[in-house]
C-alpha positions in Angstrom: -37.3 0.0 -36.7 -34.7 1.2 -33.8 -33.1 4.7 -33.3 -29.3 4.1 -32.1 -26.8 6.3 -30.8 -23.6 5.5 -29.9 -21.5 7.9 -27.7 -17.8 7.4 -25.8 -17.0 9.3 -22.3 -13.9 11.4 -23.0 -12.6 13.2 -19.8 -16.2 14.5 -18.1 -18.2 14.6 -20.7 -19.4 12.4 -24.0 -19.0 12.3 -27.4 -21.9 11.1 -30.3 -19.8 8.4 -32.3 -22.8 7.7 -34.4 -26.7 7.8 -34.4 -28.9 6.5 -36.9 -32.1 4.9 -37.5 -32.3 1.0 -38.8 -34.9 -0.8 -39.8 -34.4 -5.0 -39.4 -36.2 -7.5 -41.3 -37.6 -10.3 -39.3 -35.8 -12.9 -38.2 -32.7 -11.0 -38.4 -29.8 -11.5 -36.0 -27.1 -9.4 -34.7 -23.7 -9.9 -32.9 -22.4 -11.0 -30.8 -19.8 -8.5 -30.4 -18.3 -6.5 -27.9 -18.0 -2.7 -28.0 -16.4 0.4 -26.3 -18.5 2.5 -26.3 -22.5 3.0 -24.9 -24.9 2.4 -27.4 -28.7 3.5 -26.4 -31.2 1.6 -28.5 -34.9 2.2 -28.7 -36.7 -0.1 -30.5 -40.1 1.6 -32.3 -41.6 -0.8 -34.0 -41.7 -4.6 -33.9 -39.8 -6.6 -31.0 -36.8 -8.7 -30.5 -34.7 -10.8 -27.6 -32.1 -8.5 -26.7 -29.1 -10.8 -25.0 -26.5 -8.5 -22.7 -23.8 -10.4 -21.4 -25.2 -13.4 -19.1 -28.6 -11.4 -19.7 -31.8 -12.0 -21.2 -34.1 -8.9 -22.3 -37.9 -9.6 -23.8 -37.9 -6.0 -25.4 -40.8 -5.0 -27.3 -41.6 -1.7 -29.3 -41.0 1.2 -27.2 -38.5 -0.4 -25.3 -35.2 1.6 -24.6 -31.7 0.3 -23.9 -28.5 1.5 -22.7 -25.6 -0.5 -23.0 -22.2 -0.1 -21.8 -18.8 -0.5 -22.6 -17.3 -4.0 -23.1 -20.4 -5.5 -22.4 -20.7 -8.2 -25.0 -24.7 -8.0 -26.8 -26.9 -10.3 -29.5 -29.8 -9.5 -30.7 -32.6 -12.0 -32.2 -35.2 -9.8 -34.0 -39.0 -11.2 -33.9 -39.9 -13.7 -36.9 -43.1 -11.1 -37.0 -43.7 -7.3 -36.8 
């Protein structure tokens, strides 16, 4: 189960695009895409592999990430909770 939000910098200040909570079942993957806009994810239950650009994130539950614009991301959500 994650909480997203996804906001956009307009001028000094930003905007909430969309927030939402999702839950994932396991084994499920997602992307890759890019975006422009940030997207902060925290992940409350269960764990996945979190792939940002050229990088590779172990995030378990509790885990909170900010990702920016155009930054291309993939996530591979844990075969168990």
């Amino acid at each position: 189960m994650t909480v997203e939000i996804r906001f956009k910098q307009e001028n000094e200040f930003f905007r909430v695009i969309k927030a939402g909570l999702t839950t994932d079942p396991p084994g499920a993957l997602y992307g890759p895409r890019v975006m422009e806009d940030y997207e902060l994810v925290w992940i409350l239950e269960g764990s996945a592999t979190v792939h940002f650009d050229h990088h590779k994130i172990n995030a378990k539950a509790g885990t909170i990430l900010l990702r920016r614009p155009g930054v291309k991301d993939f996530y591979e959500w844990s075969t168990t909770q």
